[in-house]
Every structure is written in structure tokens, then in C-alpha cells.
N, C-alpha and C positions, 0 to 999 in steps of 0.2 A: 607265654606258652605259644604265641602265635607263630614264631622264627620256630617251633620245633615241631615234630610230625608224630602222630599217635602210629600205633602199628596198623591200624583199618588204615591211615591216610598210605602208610606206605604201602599197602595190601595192594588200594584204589592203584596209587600211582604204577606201581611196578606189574599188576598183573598176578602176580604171587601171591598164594593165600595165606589167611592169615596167620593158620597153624605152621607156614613153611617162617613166615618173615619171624615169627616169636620165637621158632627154632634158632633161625638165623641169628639173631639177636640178642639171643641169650648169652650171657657174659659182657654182654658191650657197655662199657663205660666209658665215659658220664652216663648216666641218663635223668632225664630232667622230673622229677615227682614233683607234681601240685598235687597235694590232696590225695587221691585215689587214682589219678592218672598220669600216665607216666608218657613221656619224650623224648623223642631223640632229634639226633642232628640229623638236617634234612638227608645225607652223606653218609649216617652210619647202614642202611641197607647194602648200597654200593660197596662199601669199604669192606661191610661181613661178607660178603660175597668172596671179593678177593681173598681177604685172609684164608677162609674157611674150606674154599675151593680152589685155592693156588694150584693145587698139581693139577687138578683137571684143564684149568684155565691154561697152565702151562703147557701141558699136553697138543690143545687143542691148540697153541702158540698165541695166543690174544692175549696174555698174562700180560704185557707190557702195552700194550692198545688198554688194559683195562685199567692199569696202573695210572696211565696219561689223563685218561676221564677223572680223574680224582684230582688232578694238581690243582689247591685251592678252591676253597668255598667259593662259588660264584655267588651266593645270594638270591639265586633265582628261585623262583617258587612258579 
């Protein structure tokens, strides 16, 4: 579970609270369940964002700047 990020760890990293990133989140699959707690890839906050807000992002013309930030899992943590 340690490669994957709880929604508090994505909350911490991004700034965005918890009740926004579990909205965000919601439908996103895979998601990784041990037990009673559940994981995502470090990438799916990033990615829901995109998906979820493409017109605005579009709008605002960063859609492809935001798109770029996503090529490939870096592995970074």
C-alpha cells in the first residue's frame, strides 16, 4: 500500500480538502482496498481533475499544459 496515497495523503499533498479530493475521486478506478482502507495511484487526483474539469481547464487554455504533467508515472513521492 505504500506506492498508493489515501485521500488525507492526497488532501495533505494537493491543498484540497478532503470532502473536495473524495468528490473528485469518486468513480476513479482501480482503487487499491486493504481491509478498510482504500488507495489510489499517486496520479489519480491529477488525472480527476483533468477529466472532471476539462472545459474549465480548456477555457482557461492550460488543458494541454495539464495534460503534459501527466505523461507517465514518474514514481516520485
Amino acid at each position: 500500500m505504500a506506492t498508493f496515497k489515501s485521500i488525507a495523503e492526497l488532501s495533505t499533498e494537493s491543498g484540497v480538502s478532503q470532502m473536495r479530493v473524495r468528490k473528485l475521486l469518486e468513480g476513479v478506478t482501480p482503487e487499491v482496498k486493504v481491509g478498510r482502507s482504500v488507495g489510489y495511484h499517486p496520479d489519480a487526483l491529477r488525472t480527476a481533475l483533468i477529466n472532471k474539469l476539462g472545459p474549465e481547464l480548456e477555457y482557461l487554455g492550460v488543458r494541454g499544459y495539464a495534460a503534459n504533467i501527466l505523461e507517465g508515472y514518474t514514481g516520485q513521492e
